[in-house]
PyMOL Python script that loads the backbone (N, CA, C, O; Angstrom):
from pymol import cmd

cmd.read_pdbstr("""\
ATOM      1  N   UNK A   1      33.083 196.887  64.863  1.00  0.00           N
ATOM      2  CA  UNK A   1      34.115 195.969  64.426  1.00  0.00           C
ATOM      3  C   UNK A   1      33.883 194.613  65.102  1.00  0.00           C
ATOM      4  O   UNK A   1      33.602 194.524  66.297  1.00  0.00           O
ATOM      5  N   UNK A   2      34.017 193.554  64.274  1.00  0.00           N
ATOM      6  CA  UNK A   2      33.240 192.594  64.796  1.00  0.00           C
ATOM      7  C   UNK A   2      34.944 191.472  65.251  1.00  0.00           C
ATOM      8  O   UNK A   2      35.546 191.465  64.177  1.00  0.00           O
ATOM      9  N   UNK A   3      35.540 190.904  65.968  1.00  0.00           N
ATOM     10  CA  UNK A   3      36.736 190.649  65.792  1.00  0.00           C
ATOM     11  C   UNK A   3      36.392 188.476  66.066  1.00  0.00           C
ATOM     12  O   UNK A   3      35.534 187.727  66.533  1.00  0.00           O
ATOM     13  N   UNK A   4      37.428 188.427  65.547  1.00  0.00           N
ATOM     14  CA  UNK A   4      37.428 186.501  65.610  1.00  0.00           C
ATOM     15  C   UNK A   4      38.764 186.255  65.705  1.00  0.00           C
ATOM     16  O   UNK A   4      39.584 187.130  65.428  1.00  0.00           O
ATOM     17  N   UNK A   5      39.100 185.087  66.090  1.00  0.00           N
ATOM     18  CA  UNK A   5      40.184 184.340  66.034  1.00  0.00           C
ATOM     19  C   UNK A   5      39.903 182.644  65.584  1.00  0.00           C
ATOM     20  O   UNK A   5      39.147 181.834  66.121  1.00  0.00           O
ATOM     21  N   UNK A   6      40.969 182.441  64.200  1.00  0.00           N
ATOM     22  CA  UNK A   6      41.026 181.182  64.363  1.00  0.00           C
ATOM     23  C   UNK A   6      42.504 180.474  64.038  1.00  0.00           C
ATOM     24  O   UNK A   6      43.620 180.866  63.698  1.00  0.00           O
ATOM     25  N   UNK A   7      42.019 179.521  64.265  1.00  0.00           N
ATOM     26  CA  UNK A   7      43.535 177.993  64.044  1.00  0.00           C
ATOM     27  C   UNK A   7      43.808 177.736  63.282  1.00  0.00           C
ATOM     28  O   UNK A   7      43.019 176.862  62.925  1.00  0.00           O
ATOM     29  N   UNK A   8      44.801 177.929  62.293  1.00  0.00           N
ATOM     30  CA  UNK A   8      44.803 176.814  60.939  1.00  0.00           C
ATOM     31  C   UNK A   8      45.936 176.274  60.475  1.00  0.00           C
ATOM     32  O   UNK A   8      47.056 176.783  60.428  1.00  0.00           O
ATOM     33  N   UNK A   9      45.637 175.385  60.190  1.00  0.00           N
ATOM     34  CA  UNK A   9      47.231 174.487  59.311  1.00  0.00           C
ATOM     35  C   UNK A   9      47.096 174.372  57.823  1.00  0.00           C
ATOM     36  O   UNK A   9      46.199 173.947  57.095  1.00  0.00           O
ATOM     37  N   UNK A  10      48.400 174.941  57.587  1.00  0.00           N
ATOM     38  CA  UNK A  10      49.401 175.399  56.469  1.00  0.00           C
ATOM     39  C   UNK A  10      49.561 174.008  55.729  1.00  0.00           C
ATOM     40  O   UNK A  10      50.169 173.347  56.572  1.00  0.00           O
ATOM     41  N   UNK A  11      49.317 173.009  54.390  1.00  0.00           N
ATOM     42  CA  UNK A  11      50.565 172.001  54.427  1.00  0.00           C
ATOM     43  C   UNK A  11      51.092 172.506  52.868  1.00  0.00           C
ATOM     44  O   UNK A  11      50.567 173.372  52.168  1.00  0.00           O
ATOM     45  N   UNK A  12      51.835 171.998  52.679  1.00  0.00           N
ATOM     46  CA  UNK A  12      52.709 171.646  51.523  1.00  0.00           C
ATOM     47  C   UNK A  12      54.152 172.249  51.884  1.00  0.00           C
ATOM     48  O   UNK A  12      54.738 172.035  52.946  1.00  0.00           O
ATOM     49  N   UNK A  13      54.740 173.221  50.579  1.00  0.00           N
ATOM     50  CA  UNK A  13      56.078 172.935  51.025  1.00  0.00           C
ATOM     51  C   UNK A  13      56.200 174.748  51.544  1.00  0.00           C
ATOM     52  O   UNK A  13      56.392 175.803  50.939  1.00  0.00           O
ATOM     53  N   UNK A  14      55.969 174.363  52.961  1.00  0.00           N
ATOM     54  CA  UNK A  14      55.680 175.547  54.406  1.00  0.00           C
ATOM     55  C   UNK A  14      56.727 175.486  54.947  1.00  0.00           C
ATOM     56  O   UNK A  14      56.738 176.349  55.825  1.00  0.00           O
ATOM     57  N   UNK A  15      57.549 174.997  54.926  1.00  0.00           N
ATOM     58  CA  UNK A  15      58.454 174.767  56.255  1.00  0.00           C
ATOM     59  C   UNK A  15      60.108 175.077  55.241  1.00  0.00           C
ATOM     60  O   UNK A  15      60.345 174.609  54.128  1.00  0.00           O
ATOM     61  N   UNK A  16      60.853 175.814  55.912  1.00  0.00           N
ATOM     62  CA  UNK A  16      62.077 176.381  55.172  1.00  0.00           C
ATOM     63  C   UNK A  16      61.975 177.413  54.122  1.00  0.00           C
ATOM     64  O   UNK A  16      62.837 177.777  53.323  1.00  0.00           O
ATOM     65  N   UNK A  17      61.085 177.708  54.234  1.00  0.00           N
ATOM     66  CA  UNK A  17      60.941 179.097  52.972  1.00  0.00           C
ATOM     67  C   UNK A  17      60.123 180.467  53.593  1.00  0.00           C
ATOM     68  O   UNK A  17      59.090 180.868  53.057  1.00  0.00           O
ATOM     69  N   UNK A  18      60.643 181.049  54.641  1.00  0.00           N
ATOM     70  CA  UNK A  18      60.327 181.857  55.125  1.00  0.00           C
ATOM     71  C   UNK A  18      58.181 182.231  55.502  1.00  0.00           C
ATOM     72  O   UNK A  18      57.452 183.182  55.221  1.00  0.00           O
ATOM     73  N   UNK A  19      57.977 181.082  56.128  1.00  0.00           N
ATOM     74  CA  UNK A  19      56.744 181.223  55.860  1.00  0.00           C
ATOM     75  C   UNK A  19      56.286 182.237  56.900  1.00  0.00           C
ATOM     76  O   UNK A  19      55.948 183.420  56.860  1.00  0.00           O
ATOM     77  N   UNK A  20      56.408 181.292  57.864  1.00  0.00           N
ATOM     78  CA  UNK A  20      56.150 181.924  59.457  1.00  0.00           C
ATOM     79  C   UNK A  20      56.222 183.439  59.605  1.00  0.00           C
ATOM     80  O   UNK A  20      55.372 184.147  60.143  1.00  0.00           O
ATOM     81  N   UNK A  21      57.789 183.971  58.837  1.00  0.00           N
ATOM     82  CA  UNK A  21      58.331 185.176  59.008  1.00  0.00           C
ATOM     83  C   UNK A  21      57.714 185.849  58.133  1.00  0.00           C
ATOM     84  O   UNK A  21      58.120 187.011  58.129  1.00  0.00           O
ATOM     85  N   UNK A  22      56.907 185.650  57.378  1.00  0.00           N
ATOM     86  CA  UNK A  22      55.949 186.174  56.264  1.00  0.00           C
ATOM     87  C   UNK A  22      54.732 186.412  56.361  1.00  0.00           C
ATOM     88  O   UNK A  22      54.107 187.344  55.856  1.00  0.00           O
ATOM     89  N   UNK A  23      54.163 185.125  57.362  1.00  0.00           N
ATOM     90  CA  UNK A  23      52.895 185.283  57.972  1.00  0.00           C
ATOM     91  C   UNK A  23      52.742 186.626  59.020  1.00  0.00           C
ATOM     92  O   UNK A  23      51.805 187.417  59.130  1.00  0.00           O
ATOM     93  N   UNK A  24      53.961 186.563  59.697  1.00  0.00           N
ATOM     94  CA  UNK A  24      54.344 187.612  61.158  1.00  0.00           C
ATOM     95  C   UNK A  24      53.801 189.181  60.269  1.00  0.00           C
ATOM     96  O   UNK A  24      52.794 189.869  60.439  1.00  0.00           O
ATOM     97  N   UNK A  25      54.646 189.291  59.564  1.00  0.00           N
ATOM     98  CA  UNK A  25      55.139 190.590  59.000  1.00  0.00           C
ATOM     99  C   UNK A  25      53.507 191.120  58.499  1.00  0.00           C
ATOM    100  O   UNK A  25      53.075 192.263  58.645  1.00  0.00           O
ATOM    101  N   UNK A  26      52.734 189.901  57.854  1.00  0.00           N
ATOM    102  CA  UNK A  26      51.755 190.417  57.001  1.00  0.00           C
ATOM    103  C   UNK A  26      49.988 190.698  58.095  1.00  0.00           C
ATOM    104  O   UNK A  26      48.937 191.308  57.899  1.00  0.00           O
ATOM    105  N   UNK A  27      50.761 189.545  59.588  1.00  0.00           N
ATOM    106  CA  UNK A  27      49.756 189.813  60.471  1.00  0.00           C
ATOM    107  C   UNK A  27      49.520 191.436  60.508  1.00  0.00           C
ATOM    108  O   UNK A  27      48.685 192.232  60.080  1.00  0.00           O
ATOM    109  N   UNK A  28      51.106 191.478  61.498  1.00  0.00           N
ATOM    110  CA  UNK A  28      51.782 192.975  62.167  1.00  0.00           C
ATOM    111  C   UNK A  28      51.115 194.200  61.173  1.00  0.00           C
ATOM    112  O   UNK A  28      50.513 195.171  61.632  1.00  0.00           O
ATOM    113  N   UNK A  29      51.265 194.041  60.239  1.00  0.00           N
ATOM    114  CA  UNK A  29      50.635 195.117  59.165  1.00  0.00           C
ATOM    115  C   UNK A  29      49.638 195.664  59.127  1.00  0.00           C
ATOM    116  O   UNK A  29      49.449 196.879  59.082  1.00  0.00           O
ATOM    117  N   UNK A  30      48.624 194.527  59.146  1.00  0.00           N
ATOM    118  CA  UNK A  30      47.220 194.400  59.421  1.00  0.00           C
ATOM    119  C   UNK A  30      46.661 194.601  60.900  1.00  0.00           C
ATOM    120  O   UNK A  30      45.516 195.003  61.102  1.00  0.00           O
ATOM    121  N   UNK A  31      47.616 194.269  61.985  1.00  0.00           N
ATOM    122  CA  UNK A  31      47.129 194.640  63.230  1.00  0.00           C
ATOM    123  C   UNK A  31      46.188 193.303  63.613  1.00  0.00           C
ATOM    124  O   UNK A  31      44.990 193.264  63.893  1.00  0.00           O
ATOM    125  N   UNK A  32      47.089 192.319  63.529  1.00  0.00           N
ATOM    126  CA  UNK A  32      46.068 191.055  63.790  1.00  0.00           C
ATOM    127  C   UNK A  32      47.135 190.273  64.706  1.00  0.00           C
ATOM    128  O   UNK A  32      48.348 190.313  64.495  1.00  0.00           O
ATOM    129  N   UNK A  33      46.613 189.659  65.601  1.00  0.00           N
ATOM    130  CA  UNK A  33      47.903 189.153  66.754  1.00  0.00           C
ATOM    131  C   UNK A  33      47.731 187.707  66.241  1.00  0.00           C
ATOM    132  O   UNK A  33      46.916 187.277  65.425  1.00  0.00           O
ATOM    133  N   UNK A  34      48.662 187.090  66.893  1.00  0.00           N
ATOM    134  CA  UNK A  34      48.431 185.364  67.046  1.00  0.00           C
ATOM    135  C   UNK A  34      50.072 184.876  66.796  1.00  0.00           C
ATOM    136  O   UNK A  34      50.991 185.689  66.892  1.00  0.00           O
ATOM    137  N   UNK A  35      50.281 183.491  66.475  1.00  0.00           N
ATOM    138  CA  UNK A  35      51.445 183.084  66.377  1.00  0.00           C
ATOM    139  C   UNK A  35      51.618 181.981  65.014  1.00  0.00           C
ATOM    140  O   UNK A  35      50.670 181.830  64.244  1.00  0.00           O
ATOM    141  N   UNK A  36      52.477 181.496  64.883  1.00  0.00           N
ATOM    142  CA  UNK A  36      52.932 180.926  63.955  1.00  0.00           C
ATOM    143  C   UNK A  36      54.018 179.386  64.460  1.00  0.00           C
ATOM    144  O   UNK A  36      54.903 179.605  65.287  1.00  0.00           O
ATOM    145  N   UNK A  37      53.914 178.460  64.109  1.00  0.00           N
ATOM    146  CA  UNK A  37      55.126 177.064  64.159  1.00  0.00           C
ATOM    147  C   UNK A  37      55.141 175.850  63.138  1.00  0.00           C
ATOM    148  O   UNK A  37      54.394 175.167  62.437  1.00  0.00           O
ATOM    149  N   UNK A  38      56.251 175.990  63.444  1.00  0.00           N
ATOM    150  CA  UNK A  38      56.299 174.563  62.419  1.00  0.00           C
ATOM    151  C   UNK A  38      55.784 173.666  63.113  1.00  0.00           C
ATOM    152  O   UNK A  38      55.524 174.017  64.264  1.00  0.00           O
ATOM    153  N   UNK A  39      55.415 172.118  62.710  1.00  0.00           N
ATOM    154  CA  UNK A  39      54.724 171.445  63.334  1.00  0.00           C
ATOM    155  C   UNK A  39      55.700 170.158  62.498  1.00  0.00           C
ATOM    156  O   UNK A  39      56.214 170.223  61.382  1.00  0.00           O
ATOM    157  N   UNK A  40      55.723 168.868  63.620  1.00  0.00           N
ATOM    158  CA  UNK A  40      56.737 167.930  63.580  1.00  0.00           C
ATOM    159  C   UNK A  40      56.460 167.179  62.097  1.00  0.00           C
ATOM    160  O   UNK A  40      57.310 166.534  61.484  1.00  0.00           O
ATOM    161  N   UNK A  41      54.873 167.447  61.602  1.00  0.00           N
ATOM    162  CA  UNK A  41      54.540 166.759  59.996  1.00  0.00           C
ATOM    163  C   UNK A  41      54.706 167.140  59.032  1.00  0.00           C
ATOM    164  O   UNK A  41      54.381 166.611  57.969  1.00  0.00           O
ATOM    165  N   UNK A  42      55.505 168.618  59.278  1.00  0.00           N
ATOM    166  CA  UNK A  42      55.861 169.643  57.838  1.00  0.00           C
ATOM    167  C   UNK A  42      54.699 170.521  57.659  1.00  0.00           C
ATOM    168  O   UNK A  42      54.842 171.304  56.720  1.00  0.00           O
ATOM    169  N   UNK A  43      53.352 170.632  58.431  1.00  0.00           N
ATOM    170  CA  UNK A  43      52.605 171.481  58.451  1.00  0.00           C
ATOM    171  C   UNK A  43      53.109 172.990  59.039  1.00  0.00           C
ATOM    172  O   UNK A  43      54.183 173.010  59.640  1.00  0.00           O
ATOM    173  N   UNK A  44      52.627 173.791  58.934  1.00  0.00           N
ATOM    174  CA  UNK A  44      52.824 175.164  59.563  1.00  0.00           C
ATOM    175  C   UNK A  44      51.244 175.634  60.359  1.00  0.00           C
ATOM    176  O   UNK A  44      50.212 175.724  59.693  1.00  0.00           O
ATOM    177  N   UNK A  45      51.282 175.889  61.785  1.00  0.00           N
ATOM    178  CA  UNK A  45      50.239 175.851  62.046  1.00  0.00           C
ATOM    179  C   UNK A  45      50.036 177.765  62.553  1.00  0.00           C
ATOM    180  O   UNK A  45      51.100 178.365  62.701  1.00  0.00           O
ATOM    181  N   UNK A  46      48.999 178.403  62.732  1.00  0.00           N
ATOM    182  CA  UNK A  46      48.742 179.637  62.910  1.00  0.00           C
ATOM    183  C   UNK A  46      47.507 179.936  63.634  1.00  0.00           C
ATOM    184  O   UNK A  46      46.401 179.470  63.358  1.00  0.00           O
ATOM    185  N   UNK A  47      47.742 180.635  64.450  1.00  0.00           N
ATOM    186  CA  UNK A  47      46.321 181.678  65.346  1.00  0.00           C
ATOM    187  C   UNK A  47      46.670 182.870  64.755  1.00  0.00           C
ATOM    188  O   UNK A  47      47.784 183.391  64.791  1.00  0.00           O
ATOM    189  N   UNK A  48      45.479 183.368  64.096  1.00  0.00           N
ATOM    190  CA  UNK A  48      44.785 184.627  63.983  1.00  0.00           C
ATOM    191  C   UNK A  48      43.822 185.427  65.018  1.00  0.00           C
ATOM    192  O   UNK A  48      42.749 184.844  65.172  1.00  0.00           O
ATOM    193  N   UNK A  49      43.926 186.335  65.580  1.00  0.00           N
ATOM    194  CA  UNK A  49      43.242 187.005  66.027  1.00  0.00           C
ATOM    195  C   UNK A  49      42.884 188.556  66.331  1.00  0.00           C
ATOM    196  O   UNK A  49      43.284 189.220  67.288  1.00  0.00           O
ATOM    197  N   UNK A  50      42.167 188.901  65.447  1.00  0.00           N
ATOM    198  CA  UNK A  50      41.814 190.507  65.240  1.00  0.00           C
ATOM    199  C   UNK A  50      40.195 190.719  64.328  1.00  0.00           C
ATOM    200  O   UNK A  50      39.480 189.768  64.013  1.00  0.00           O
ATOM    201  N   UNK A  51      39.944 191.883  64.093  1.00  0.00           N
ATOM    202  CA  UNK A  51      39.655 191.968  62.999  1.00  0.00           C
ATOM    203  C   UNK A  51      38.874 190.803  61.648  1.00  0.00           C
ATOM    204  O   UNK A  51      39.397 190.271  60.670  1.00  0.00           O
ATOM    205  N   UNK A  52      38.112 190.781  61.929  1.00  0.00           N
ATOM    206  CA  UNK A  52      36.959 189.510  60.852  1.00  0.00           C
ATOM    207  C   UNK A  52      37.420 189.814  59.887  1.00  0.00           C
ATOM    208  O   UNK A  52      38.149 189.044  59.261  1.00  0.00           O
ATOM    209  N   UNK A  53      37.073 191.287  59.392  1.00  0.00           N
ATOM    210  CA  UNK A  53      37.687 191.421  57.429  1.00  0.00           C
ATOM    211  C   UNK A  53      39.113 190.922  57.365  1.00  0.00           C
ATOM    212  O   UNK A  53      39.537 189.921  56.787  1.00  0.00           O
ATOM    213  N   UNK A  54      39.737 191.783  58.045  1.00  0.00           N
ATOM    214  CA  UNK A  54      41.332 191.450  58.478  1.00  0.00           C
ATOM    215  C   UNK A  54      41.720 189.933  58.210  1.00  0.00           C
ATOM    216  O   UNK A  54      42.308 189.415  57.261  1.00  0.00           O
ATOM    217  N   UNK A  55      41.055 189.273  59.661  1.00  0.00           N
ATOM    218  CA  UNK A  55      42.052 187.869  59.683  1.00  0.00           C
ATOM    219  C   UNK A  55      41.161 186.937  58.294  1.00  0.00           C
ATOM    220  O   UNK A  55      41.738 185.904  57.955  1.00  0.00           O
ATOM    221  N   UNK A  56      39.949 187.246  57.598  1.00  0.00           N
ATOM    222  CA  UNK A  56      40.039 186.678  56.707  1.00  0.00           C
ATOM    223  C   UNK A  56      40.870 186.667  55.266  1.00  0.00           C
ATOM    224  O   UNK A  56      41.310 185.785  54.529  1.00  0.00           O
ATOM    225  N   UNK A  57      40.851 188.064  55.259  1.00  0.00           N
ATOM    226  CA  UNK A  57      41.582 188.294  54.120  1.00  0.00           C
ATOM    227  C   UNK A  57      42.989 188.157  54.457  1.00  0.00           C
ATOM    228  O   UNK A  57      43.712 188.557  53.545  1.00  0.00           O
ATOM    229  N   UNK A  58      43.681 187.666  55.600  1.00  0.00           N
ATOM    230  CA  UNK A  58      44.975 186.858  55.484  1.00  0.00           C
ATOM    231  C   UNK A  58      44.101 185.534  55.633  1.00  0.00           C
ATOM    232  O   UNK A  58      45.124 184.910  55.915  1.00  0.00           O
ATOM    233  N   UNK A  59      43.439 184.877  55.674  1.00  0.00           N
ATOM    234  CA  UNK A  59      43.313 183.958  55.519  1.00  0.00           C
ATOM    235  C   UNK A  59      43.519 183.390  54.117  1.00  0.00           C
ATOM    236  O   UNK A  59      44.434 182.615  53.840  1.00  0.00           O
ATOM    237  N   UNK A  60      42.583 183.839  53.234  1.00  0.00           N
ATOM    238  CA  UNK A  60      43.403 184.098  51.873  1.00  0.00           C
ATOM    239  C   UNK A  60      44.693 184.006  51.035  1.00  0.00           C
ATOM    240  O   UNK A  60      45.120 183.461  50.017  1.00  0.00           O
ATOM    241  N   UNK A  61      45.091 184.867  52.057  1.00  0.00           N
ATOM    242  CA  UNK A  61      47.002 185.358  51.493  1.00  0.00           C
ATOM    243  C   UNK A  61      47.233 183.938  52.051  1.00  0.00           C
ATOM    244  O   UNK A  61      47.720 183.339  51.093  1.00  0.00           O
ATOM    245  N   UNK A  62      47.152 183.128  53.026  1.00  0.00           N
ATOM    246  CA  UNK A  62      47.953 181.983  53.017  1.00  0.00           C
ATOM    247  C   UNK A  62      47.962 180.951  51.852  1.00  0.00           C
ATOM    248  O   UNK A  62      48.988 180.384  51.479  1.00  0.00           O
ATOM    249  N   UNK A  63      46.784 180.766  51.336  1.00  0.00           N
ATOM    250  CA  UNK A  63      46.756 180.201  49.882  1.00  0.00           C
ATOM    251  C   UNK A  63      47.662 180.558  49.260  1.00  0.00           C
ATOM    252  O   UNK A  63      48.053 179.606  48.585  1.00  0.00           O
ATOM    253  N   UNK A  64      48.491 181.786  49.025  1.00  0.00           N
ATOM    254  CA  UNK A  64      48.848 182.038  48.245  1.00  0.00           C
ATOM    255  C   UNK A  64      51.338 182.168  49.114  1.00  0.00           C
ATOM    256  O   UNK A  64      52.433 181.972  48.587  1.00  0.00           O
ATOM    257  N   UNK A  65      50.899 182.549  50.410  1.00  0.00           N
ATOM    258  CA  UNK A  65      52.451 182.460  51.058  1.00  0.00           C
ATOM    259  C   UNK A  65      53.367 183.240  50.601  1.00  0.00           C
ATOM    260  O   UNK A  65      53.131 184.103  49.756  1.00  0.00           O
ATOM    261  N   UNK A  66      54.411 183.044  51.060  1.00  0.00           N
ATOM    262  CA  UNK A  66      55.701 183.800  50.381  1.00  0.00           C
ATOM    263  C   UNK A  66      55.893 183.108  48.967  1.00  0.00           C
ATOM    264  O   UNK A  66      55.258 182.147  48.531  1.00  0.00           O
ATOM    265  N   UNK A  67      56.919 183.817  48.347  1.00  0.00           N
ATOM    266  CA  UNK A  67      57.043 182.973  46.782  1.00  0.00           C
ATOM    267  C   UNK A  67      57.543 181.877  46.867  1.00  0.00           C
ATOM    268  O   UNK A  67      57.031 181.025  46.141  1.00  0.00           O
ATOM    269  N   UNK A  68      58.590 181.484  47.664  1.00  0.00           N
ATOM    270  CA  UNK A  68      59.047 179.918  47.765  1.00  0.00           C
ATOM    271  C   UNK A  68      58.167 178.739  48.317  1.00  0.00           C
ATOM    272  O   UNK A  68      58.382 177.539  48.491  1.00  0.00           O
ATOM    273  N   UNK A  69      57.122 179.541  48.516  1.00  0.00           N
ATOM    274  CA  UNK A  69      55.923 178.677  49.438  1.00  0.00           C
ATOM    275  C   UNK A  69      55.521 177.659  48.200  1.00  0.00           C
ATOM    276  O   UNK A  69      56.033 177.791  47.088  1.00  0.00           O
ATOM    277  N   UNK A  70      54.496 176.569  48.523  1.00  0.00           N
ATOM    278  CA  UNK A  70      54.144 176.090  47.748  1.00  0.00           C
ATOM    279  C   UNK A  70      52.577 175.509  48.931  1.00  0.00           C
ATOM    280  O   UNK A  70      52.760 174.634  49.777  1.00  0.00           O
ATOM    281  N   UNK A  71      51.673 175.945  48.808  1.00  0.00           N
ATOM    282  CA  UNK A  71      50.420 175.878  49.731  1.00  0.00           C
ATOM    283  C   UNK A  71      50.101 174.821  48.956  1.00  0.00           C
ATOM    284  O   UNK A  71      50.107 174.933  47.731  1.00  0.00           O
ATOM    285  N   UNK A  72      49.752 173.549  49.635  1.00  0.00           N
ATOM    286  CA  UNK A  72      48.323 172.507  48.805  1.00  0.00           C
ATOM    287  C   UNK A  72      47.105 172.444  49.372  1.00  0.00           C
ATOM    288  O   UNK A  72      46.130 172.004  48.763  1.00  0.00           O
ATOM    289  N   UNK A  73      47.041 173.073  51.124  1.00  0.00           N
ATOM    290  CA  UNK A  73      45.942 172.641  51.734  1.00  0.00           C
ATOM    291  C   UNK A  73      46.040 173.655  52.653  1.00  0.00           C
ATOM    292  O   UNK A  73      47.162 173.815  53.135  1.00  0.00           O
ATOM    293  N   UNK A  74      44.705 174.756  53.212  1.00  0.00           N
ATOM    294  CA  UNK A  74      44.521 175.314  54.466  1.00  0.00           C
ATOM    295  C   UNK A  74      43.608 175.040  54.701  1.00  0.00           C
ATOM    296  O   UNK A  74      42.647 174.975  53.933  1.00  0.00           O
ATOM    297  N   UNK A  75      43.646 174.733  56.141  1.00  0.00           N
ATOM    298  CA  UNK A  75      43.034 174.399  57.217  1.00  0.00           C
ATOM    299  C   UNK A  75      42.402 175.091  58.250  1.00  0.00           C
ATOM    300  O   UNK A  75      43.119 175.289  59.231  1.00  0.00           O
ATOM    301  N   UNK A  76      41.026 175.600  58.314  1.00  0.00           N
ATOM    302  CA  UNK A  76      41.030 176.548  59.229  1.00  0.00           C
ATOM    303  C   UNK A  76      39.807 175.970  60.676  1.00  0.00           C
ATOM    304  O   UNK A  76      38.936 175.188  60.296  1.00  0.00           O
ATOM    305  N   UNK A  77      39.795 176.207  61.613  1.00  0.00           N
ATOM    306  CA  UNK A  77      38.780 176.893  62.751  1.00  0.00           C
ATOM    307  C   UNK A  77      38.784 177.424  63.544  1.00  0.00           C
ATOM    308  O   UNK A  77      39.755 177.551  64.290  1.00  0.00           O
ATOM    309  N   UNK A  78      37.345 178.104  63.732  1.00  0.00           N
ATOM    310  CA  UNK A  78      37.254 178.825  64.826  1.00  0.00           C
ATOM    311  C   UNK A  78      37.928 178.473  66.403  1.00  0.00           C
ATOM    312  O   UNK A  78      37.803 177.353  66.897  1.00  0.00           O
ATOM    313  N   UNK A  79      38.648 179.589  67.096  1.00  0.00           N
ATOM    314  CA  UNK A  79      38.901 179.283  67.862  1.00  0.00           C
ATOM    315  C   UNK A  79      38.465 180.337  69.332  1.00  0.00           C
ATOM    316  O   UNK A  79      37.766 181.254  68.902  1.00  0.00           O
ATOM    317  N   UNK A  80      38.618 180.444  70.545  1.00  0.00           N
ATOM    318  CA  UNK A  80      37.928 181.456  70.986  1.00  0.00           C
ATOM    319  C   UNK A  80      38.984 182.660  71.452  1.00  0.00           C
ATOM    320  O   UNK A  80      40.182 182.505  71.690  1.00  0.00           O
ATOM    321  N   UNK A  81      38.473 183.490  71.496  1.00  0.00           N
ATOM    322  CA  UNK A  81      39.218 184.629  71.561  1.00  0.00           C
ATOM    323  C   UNK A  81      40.030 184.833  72.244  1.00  0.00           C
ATOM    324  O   UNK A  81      39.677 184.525  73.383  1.00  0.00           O
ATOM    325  N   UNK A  82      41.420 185.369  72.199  1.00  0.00           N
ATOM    326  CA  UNK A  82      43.165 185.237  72.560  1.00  0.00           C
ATOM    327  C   UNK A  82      43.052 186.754  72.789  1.00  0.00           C
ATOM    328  O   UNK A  82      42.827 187.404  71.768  1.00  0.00           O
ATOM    329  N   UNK A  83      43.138 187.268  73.652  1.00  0.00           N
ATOM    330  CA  UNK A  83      43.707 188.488  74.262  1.00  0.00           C
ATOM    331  C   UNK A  83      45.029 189.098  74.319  1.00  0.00           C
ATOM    332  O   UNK A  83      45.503 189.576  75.350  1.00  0.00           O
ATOM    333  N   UNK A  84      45.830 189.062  72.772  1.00  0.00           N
ATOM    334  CA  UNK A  84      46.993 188.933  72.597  1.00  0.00           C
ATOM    335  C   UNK A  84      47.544 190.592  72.495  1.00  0.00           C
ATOM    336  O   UNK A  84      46.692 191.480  72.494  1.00  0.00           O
ATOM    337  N   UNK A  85      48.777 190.885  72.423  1.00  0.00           N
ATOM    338  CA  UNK A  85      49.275 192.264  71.927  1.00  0.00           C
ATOM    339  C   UNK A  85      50.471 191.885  70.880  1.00  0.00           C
ATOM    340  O   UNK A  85      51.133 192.742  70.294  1.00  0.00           O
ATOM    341  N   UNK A  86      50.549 191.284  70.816  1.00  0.00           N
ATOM    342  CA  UNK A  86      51.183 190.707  69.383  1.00  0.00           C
ATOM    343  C   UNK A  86      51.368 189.701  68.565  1.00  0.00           C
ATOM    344  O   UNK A  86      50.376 188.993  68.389  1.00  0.00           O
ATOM    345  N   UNK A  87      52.287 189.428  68.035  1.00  0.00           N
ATOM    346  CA  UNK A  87      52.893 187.816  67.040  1.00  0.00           C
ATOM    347  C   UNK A  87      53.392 187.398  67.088  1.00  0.00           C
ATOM    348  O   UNK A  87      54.456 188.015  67.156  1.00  0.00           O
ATOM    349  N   UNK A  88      53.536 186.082  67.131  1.00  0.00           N
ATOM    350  CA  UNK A  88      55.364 185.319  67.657  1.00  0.00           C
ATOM    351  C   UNK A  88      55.546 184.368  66.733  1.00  0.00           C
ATOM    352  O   UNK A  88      54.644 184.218  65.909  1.00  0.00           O
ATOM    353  N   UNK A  89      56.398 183.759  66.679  1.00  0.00           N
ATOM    354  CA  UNK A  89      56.250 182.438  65.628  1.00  0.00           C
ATOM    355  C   UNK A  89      57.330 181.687  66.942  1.00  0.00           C
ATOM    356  O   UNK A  89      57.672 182.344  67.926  1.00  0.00           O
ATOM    357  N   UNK A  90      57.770 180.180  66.714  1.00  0.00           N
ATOM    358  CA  UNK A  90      57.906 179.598  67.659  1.00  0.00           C
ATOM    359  C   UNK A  90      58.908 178.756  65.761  1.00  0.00           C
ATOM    360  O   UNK A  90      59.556 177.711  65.818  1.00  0.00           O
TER     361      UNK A  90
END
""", "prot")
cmd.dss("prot")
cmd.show_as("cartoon", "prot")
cmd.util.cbc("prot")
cmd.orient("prot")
């Protein structure tokens, strides 16, 4: 199992439509740690870290968000590895 972590920012309309709490739920599932925040520009920003197939294929699902989401742009990089045991959003 080969595992990665990366950074990425969320934009469009991310912020008030349960994103974060959507991202959490769909990490937790998957068994992928990291966190989640809003960010002061209306971006939503995220660490992934688990699992390569894993955190890519939520990488993915963020394109796509909860249904009230409206994604125009993700943002991703590598970041180095977080020794986490879970998910938080902030």
């Amino acid at each position: 199992m080969t595992e990665k972590c990366v950074r990425i920012w969320v934009s469009g309309k991310v912020q008030g439509v349960g994103f974060r709490r959507a991202v959490q739920e769909r990490a937790l599932q998957e068994n992928v740690t990291g966190e989640a925040r809003n960010l002061a520009d209306g971006r939503v920003e995220v660490l992934l870290c688990g699992d390569s197939g894993k955190v890519n294929a939520l990488i993915q699902w963020l394109w796509q968000g909860p249904s009230a989401a409206r994604v125009s742009n993700v943002e991703v990089q590598d970041e180095r590895w977080w020794d986490r045991d879970n998910f938080v959003t902030y």
